[in-house]
C-alpha positions in Angstrom: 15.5 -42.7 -23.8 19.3 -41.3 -24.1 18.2 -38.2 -25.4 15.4 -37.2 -22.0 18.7 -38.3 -19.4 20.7 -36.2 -21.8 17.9 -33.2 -21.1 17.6 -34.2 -17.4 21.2 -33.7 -16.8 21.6 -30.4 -18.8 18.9 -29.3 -17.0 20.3 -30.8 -13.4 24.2 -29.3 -13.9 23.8 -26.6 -16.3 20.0 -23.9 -16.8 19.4 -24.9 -13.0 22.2 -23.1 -11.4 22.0 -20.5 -13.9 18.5 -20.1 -13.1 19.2 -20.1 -9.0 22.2 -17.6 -10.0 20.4 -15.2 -12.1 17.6 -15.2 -8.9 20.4 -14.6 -6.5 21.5 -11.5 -8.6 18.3 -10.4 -9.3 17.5 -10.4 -5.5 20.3 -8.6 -4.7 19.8 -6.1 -7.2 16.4 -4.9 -5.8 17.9 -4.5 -1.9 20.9 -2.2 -3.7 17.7 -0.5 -5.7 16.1 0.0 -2.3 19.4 0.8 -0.9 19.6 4.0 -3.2 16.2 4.8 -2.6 16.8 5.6 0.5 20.3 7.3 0.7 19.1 9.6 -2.3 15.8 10.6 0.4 18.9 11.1 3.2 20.4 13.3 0.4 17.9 15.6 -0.7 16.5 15.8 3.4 20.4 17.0 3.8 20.3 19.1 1.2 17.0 20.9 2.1 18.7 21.5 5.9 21.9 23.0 4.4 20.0 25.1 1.9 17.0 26.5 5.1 20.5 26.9 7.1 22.2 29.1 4.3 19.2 31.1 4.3 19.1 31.6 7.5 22.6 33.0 7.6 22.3 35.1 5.4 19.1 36.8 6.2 21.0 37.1 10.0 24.1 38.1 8.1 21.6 40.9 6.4 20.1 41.9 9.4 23.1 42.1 11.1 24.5 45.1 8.2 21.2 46.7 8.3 21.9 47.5 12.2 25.7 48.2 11.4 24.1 51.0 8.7 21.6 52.1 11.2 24.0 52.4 14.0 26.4 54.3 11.8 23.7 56.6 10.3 23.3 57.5 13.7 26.9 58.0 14.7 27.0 60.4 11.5 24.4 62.2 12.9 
């Protein structure tokens, strides 16, 4: 009968707060996974908005020189 209160109180003080620890980390763990999910989404959203933005200047930035050549092609003239 020693040895089973032995067990009971390992089991009371000791594997059942590392049990309830270990499911407090593991818990928290999967909201920081989710966490990441989401900011790497906001991250390559951002990065798809700077990258349409660039393009955008630089076909303006193009456009804009084309005219410049055309104007001064005509100026030549």
């Amino acid at each position: 009968m020693q040895a089973l209160d032995v067990l009971n109180t390992i089991m009371q003080w000791i594997i059942a707060p590392v049990a309830a620890f270990v499911w407090y980390l593991h818990n928290q763990m999967q909201g920081q996974k989710t966490d990441i999910a989401v900011l790497k989404a906001q991250a390559e959203t951002n990065k798809q908005a700077h990258d349409r933005e660039m393009k955008e200047i630089r076909d303006t930035t193009e456009r804009i020189f084309q005219k410049l050549n055309s104007i001064e092609e005509a100026l030549r003239k």
